[in-house]
Structure formats: C-alpha cells, structure tokens
Backbone atoms as SQL, in Angstrom:
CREATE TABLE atoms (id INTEGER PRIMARY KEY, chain TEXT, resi INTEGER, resn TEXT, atom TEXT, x REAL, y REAL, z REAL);
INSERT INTO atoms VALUES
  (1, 'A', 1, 'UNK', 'N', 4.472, -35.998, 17.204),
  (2, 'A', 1, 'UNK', 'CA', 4.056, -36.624, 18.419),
  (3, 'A', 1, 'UNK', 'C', 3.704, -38.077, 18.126),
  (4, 'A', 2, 'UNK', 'N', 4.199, -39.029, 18.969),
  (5, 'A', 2, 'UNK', 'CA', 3.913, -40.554, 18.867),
  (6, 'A', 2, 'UNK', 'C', 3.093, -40.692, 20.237),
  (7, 'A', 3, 'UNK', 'N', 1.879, -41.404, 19.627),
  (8, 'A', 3, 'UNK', 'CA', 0.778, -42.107, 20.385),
  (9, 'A', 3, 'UNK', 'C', 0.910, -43.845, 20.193),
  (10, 'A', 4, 'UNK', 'N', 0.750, -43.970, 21.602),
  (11, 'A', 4, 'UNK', 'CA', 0.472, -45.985, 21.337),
  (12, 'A', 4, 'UNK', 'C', -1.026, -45.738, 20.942),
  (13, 'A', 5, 'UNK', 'N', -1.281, -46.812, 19.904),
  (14, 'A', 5, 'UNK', 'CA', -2.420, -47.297, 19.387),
  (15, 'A', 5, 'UNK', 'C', -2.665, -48.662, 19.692),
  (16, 'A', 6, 'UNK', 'N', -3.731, -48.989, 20.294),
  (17, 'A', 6, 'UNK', 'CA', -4.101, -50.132, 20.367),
  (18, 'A', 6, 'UNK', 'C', -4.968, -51.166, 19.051),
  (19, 'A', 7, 'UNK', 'N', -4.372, -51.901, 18.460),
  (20, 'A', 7, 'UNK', 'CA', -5.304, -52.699, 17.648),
  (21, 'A', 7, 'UNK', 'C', -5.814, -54.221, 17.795),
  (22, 'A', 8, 'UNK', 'N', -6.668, -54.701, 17.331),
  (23, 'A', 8, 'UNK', 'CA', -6.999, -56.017, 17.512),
  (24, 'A', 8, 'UNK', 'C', -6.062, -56.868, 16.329),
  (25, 'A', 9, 'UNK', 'N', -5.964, -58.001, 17.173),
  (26, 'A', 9, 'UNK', 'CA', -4.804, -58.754, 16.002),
  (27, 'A', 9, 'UNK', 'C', -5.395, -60.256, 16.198),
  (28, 'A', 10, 'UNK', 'N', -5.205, -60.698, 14.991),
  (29, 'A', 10, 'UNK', 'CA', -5.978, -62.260, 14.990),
  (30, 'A', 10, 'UNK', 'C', -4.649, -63.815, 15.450),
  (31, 'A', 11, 'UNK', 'N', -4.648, -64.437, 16.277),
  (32, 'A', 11, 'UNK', 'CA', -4.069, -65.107, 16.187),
  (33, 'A', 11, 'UNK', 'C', -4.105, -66.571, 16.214),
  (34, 'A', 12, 'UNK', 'N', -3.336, -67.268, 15.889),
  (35, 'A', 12, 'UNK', 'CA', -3.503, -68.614, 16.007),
  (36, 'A', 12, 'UNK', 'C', -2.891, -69.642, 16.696),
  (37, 'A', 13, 'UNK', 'N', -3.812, -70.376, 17.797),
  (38, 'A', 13, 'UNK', 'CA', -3.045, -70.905, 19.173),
  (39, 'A', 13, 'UNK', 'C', -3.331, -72.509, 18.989),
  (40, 'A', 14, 'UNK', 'N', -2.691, -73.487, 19.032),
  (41, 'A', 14, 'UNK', 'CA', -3.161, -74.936, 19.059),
  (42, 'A', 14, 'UNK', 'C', -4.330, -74.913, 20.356),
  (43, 'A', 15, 'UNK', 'N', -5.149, -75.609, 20.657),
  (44, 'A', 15, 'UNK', 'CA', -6.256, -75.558, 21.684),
  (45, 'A', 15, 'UNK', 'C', -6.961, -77.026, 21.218),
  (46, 'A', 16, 'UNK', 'N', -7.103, -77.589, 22.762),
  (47, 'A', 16, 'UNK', 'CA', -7.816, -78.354, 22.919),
  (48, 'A', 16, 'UNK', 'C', -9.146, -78.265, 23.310),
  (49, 'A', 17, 'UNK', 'N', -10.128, -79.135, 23.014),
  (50, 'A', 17, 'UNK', 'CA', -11.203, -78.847, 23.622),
  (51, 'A', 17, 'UNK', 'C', -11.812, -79.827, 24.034),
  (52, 'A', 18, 'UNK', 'N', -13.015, -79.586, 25.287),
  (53, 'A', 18, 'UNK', 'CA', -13.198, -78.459, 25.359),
  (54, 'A', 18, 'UNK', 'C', -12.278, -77.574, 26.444),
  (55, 'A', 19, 'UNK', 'N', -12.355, -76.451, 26.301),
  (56, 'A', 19, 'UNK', 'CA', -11.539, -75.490, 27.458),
  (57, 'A', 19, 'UNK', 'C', -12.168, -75.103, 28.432),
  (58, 'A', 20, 'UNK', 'N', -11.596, -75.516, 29.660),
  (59, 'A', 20, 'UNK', 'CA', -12.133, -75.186, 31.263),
  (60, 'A', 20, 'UNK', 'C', -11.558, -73.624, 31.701),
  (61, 'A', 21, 'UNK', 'N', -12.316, -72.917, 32.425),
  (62, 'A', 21, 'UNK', 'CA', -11.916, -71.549, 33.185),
  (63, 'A', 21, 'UNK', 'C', -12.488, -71.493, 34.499),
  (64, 'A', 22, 'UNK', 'N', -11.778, -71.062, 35.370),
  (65, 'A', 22, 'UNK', 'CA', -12.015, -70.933, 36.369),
  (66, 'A', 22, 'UNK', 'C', -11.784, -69.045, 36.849),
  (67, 'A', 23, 'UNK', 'N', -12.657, -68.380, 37.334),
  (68, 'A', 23, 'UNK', 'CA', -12.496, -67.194, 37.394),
  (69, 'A', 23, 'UNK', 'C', -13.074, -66.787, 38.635),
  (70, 'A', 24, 'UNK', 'N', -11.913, -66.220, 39.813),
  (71, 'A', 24, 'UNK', 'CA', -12.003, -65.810, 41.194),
  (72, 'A', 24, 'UNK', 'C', -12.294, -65.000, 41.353),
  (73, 'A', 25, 'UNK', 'N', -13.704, -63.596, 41.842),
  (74, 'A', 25, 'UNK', 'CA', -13.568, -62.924, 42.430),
  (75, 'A', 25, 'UNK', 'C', -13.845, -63.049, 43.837),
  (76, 'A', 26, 'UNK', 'N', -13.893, -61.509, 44.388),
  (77, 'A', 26, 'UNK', 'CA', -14.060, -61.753, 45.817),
  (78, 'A', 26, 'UNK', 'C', -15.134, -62.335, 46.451),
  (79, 'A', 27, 'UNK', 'N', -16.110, -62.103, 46.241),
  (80, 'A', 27, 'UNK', 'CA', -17.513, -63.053, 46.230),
  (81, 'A', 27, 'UNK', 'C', -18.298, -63.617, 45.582),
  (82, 'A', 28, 'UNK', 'N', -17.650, -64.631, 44.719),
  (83, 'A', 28, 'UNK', 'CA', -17.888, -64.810, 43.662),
  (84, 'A', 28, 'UNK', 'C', -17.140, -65.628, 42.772),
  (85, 'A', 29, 'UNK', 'N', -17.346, -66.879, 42.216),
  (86, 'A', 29, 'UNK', 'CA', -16.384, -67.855, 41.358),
  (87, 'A', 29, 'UNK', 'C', -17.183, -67.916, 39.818),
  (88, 'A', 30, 'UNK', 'N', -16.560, -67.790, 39.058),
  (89, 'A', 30, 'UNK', 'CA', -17.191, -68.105, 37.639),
  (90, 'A', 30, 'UNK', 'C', -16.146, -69.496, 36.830),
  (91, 'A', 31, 'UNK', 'N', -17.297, -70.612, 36.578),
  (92, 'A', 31, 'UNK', 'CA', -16.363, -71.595, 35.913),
  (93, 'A', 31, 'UNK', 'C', -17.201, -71.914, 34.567),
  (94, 'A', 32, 'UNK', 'N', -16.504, -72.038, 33.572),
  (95, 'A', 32, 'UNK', 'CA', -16.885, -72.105, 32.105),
  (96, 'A', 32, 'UNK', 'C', -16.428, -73.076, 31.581),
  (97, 'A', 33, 'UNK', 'N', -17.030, -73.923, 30.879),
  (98, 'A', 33, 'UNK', 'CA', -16.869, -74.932, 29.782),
  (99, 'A', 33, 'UNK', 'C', -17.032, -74.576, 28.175),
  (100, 'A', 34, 'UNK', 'N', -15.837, -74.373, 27.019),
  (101, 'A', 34, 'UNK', 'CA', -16.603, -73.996, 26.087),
  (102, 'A', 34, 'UNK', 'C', -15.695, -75.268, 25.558),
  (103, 'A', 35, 'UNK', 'N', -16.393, -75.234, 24.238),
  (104, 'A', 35, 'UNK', 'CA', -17.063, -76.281, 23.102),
  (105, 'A', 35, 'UNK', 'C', -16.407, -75.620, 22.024),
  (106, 'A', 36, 'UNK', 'N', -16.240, -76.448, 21.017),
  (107, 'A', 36, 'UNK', 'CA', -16.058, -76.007, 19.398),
  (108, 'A', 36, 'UNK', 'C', -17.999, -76.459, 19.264),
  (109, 'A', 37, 'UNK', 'N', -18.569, -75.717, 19.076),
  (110, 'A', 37, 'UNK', 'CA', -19.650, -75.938, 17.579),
  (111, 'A', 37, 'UNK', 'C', -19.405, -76.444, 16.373),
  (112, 'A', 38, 'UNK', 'N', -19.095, -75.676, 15.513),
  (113, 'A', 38, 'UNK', 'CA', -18.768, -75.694, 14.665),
  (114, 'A', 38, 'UNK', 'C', -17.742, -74.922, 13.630),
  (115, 'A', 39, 'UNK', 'N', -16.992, -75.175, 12.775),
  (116, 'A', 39, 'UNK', 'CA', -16.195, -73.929, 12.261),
  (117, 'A', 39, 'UNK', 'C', -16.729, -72.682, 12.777),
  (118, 'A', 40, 'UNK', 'N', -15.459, -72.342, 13.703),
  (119, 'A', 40, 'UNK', 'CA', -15.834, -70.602, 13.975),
  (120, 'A', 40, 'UNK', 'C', -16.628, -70.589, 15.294),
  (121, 'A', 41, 'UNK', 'N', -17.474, -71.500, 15.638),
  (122, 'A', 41, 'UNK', 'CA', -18.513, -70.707, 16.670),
  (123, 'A', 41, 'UNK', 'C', -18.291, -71.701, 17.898),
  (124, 'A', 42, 'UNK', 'N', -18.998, -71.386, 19.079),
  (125, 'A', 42, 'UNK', 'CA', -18.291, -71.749, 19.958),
  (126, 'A', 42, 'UNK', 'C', -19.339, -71.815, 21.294),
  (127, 'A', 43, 'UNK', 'N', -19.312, -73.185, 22.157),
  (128, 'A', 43, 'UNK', 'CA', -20.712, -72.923, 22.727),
  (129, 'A', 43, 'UNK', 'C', -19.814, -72.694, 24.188),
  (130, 'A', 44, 'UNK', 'N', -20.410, -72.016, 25.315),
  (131, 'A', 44, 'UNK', 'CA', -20.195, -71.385, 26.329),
  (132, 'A', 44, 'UNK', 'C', -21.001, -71.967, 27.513),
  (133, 'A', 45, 'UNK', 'N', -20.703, -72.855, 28.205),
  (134, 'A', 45, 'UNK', 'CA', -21.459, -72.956, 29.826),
  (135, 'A', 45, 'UNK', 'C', -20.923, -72.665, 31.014),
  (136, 'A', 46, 'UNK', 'N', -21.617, -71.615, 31.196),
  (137, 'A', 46, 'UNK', 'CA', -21.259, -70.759, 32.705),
  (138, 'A', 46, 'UNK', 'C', -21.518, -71.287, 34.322),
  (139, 'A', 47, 'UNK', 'N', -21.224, -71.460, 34.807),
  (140, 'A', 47, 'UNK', 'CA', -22.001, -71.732, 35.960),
  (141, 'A', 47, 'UNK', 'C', -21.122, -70.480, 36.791),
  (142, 'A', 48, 'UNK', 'N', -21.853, -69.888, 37.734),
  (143, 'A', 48, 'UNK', 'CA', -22.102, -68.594, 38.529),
  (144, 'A', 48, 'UNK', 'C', -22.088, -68.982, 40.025),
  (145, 'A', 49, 'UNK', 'N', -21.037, -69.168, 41.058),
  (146, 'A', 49, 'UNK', 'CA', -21.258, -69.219, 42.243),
  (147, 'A', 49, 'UNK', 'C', -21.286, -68.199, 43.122),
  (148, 'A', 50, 'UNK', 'N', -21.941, -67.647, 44.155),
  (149, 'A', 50, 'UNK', 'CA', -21.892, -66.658, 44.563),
  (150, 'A', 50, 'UNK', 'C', -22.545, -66.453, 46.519),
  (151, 'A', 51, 'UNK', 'N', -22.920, -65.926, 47.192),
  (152, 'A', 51, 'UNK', 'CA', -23.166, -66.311, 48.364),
  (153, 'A', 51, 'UNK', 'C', -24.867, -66.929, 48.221),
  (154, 'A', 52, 'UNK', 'N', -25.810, -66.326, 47.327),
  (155, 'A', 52, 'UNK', 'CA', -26.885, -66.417, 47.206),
  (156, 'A', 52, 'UNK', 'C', -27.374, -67.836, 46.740),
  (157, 'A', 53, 'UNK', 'N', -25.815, -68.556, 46.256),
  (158, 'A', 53, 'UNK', 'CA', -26.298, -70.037, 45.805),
  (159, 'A', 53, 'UNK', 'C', -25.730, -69.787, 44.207),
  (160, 'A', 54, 'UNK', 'N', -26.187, -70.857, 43.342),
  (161, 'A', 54, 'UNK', 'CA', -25.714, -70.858, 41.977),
  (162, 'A', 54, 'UNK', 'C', -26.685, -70.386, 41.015),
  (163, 'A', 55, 'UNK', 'N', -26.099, -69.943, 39.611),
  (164, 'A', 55, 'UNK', 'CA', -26.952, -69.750, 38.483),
  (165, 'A', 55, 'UNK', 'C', -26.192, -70.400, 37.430),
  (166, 'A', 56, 'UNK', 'N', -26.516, -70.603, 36.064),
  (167, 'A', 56, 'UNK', 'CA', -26.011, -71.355, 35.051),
  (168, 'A', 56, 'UNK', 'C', -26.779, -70.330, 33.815),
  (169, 'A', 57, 'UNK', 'N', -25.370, -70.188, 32.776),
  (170, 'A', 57, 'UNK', 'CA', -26.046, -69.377, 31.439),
  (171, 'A', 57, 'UNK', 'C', -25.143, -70.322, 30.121),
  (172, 'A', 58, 'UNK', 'N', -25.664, -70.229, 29.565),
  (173, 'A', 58, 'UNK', 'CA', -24.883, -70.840, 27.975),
  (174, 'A', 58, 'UNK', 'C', -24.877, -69.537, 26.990),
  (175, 'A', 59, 'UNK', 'N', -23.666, -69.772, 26.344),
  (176, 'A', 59, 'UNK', 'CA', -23.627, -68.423, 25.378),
  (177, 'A', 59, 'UNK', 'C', -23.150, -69.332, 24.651),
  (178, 'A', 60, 'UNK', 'N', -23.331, -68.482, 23.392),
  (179, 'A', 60, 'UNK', 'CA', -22.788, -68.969, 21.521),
  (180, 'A', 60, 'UNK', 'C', -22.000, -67.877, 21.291),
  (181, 'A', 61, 'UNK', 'N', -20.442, -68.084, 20.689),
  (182, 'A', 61, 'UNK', 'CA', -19.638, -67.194, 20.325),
  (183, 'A', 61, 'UNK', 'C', -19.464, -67.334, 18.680),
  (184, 'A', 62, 'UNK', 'N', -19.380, -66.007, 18.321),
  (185, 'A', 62, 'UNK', 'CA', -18.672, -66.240, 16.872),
  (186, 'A', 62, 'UNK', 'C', -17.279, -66.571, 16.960),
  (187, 'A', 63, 'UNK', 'N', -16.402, -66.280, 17.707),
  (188, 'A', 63, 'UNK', 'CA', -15.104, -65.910, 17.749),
  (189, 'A', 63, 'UNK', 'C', -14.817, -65.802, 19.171),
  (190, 'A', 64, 'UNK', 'N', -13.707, -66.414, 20.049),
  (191, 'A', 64, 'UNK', 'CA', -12.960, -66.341, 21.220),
  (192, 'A', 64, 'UNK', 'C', -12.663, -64.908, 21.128),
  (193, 'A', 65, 'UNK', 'N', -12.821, -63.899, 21.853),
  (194, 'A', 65, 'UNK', 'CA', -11.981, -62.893, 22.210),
  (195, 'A', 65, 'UNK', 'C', -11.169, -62.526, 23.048),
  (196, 'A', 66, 'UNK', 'N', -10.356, -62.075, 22.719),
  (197, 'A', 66, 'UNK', 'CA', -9.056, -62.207, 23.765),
  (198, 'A', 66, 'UNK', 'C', -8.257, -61.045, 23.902),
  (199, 'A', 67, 'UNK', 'N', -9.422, -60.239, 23.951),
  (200, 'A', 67, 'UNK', 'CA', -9.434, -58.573, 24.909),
  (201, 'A', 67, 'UNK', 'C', -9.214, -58.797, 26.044),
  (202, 'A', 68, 'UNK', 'N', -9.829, -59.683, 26.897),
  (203, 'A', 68, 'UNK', 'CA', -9.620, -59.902, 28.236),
  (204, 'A', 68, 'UNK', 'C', -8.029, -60.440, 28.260),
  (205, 'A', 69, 'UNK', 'N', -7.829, -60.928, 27.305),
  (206, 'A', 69, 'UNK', 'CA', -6.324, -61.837, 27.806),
  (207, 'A', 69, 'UNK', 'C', -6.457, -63.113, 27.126),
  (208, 'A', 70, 'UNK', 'N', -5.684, -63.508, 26.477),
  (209, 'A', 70, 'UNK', 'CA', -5.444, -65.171, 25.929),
  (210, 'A', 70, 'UNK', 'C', -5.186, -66.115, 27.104),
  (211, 'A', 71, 'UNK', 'N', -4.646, -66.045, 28.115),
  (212, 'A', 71, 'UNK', 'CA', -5.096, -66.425, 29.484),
  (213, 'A', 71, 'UNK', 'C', -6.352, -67.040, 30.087),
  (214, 'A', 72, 'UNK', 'N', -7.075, -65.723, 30.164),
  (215, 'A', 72, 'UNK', 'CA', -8.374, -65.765, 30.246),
  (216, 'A', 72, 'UNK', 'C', -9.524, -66.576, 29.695),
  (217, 'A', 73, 'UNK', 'N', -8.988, -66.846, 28.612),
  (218, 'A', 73, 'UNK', 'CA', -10.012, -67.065, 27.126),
  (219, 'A', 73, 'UNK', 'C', -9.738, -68.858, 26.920),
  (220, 'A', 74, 'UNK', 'N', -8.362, -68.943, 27.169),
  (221, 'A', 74, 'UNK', 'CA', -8.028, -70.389, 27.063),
  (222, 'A', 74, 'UNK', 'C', -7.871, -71.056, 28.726),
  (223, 'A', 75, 'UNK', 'N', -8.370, -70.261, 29.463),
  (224, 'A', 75, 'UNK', 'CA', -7.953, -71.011, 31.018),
  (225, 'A', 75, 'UNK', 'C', -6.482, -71.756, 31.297),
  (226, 'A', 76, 'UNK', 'N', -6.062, -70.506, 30.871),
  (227, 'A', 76, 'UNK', 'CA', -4.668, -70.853, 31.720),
  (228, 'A', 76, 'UNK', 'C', -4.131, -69.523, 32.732),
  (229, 'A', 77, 'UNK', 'N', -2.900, -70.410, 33.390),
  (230, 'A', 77, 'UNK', 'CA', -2.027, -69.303, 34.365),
  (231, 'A', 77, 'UNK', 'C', -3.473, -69.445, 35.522),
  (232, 'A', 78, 'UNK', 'N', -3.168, -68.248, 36.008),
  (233, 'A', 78, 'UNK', 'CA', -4.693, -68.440, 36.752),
  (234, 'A', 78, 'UNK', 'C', -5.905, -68.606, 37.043),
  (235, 'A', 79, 'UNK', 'N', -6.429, -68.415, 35.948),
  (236, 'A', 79, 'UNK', 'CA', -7.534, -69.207, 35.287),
  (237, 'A', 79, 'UNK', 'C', -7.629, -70.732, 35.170),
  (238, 'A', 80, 'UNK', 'N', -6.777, -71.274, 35.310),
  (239, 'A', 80, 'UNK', 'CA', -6.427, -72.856, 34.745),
  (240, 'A', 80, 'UNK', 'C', -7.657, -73.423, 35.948),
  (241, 'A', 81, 'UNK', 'N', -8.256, -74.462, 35.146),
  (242, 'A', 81, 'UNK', 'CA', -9.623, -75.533, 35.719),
  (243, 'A', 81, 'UNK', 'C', -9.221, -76.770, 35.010),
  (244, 'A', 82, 'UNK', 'N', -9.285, -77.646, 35.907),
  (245, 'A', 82, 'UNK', 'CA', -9.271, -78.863, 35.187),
  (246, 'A', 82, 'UNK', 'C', -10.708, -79.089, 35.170),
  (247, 'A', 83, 'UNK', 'N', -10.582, -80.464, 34.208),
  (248, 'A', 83, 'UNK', 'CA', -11.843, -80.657, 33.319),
  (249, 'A', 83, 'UNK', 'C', -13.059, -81.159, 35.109),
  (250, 'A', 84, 'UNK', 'N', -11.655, -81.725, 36.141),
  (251, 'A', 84, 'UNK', 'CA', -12.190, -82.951, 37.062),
  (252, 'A', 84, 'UNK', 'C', -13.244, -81.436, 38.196),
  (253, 'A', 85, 'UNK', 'N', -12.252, -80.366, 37.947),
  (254, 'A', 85, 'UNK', 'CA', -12.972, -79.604, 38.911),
  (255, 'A', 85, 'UNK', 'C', -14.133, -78.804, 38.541),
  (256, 'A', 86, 'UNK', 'N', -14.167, -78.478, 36.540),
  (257, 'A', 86, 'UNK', 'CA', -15.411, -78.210, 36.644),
  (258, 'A', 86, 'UNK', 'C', -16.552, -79.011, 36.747),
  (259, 'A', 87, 'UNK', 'N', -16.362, -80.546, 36.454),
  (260, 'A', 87, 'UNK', 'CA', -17.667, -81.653, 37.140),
  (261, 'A', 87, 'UNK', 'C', -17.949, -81.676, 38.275),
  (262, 'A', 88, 'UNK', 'N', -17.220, -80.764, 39.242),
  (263, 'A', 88, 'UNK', 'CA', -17.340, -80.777, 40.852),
  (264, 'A', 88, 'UNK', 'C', -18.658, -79.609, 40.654),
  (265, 'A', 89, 'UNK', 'N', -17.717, -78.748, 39.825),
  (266, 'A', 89, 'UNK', 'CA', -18.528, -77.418, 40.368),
  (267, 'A', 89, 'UNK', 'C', -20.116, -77.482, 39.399),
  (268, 'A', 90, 'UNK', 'N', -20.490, -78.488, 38.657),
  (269, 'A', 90, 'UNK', 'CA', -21.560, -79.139, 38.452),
  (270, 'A', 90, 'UNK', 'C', -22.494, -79.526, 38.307),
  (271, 'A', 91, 'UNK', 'N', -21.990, -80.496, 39.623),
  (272, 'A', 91, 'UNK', 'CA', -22.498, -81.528, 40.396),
  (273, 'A', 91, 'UNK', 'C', -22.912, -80.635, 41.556),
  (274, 'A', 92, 'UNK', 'N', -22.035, -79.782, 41.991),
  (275, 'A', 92, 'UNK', 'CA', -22.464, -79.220, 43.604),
  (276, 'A', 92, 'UNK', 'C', -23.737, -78.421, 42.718),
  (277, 'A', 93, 'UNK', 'N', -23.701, -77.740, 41.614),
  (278, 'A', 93, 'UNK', 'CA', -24.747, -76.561, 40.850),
  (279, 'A', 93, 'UNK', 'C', -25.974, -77.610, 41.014),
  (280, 'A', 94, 'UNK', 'N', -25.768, -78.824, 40.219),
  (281, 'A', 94, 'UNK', 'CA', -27.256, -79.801, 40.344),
  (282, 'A', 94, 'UNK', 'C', -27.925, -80.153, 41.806),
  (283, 'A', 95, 'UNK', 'N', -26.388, -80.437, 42.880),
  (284, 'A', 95, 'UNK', 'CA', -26.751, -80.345, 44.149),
  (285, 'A', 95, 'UNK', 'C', -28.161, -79.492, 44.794),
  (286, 'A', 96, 'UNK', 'N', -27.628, -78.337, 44.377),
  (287, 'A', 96, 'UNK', 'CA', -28.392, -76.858, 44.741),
  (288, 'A', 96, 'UNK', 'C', -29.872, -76.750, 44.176),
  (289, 'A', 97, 'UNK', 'N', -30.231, -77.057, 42.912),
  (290, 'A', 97, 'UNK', 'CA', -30.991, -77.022, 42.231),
  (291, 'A', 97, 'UNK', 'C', -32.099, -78.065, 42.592),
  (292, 'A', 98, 'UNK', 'N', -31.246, -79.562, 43.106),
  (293, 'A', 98, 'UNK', 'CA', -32.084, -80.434, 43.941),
  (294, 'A', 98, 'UNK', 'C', -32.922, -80.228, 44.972),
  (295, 'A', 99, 'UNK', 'N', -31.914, -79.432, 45.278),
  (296, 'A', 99, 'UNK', 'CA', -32.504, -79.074, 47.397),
  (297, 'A', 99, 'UNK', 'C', -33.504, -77.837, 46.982),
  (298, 'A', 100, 'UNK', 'N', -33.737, -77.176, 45.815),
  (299, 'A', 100, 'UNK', 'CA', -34.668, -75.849, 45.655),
  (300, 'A', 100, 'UNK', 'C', -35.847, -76.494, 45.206),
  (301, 'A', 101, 'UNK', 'N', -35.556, -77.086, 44.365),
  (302, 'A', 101, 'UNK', 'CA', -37.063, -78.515, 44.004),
  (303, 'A', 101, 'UNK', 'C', -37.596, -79.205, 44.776),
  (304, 'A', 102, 'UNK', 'N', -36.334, -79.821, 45.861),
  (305, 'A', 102, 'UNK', 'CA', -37.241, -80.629, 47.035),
  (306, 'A', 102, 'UNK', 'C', -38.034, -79.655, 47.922),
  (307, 'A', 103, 'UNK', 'N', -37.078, -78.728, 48.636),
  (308, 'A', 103, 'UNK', 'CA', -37.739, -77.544, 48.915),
  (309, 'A', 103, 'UNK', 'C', -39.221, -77.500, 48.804),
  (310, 'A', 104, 'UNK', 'N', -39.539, -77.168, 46.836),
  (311, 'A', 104, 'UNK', 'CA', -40.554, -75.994, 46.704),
  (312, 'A', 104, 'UNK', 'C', -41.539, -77.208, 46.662),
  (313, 'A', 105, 'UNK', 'N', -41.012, -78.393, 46.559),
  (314, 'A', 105, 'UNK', 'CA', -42.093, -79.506, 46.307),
  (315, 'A', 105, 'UNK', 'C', -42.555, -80.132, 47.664),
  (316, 'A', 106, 'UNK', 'N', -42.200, -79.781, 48.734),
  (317, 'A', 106, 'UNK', 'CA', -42.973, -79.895, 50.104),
  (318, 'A', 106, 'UNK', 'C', -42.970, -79.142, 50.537),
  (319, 'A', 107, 'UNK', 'N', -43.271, -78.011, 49.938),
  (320, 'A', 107, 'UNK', 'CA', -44.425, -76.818, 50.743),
  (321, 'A', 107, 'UNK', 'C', -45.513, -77.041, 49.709),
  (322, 'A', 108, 'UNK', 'N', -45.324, -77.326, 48.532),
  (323, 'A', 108, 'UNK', 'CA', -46.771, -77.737, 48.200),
  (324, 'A', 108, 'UNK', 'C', -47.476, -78.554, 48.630),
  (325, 'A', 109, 'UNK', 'N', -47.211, -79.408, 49.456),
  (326, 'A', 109, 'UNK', 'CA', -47.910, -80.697, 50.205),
  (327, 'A', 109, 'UNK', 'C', -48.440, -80.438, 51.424);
C-alpha cells in the first residue's frame, strides 16, 4: 500500500526586504511588514483591521514558514502589498489610535 507523506523541505528563494502582506478575510484585513533581524530571525509587524477598529502585534521569527504557502509568507499572488499601501494602512492605524487618545483625553476634562 502507498500513502502520500507529507514532509517539510527547506528552500531557498532570492527575497527582498522588507516583505509586505496583505491578507483578506471576510471581516477582517491583516497587513504585515517583516524585517531581516538578523541571520535567521526575522521581525514581524502586524496591523489587524477589523469592524471594531485596529490592533497592532510584532512577532520575532526564527525561520519564515511556509506551511501556509510561499505565497503567503513572501506576499505574493494574492497576498501581494505594496510597501505604499502598507504606510496607508499605518497611518489610518495611527489615525485611530489618535481619535481614542483625543477621545479618552476629554472626558477627563
């Protein structure tokens, strides 16, 4: 009997950096900026749009994985972000963050 086996395989892709992603769901946009660090590691900024307004996370990678898809991982095909649209998506995040500060800072007054 023959079974497909799935294995992990290491590969090697020319890449610029840093790499933009843009990721659509239905309610919901995720755009990422990652970084070389340093040999091997790899810094990650998320920003999170969603109906509730924005959030922002940074992650540190040892290694790109590209379980999800080499696609995915390098922002291309549908994923593809240019560098100009993740400064949009930002700028609108700092936007948001403004108006929650001005906000909370005149009801204290």
């Amino acid at each position: 009997m023959k079974i497909k086996v799935s294995q992990p395989r290491i590969i090697e892709v020319d890449v610029e950096f840093p790499i933009y992603r843009k990721h659509e769901l239905e309610y919901s946009t995720f755009y990422t900026m990652t970084t070389l660090l340093s040999e091997g590691n790899f810094y990650a900024l998320v920003l999170h749009k969603d109906e509730s307004g924005w959030s922002v996370e940074e992650r540190i990678y040892g290694s790109l994985d590209c379980r999800s898809g080499e696609d995915y991982v390098l922002g291309k095909g549908i994923y593809s972000c240019s560098a100009l649209e993740f400064k949009r998506a930002w700028s609108d995040f700092q936007d948001f963050v403004a108006g929650i500060t001005h906000k909370n800072s005149t009801e204290l007054t």
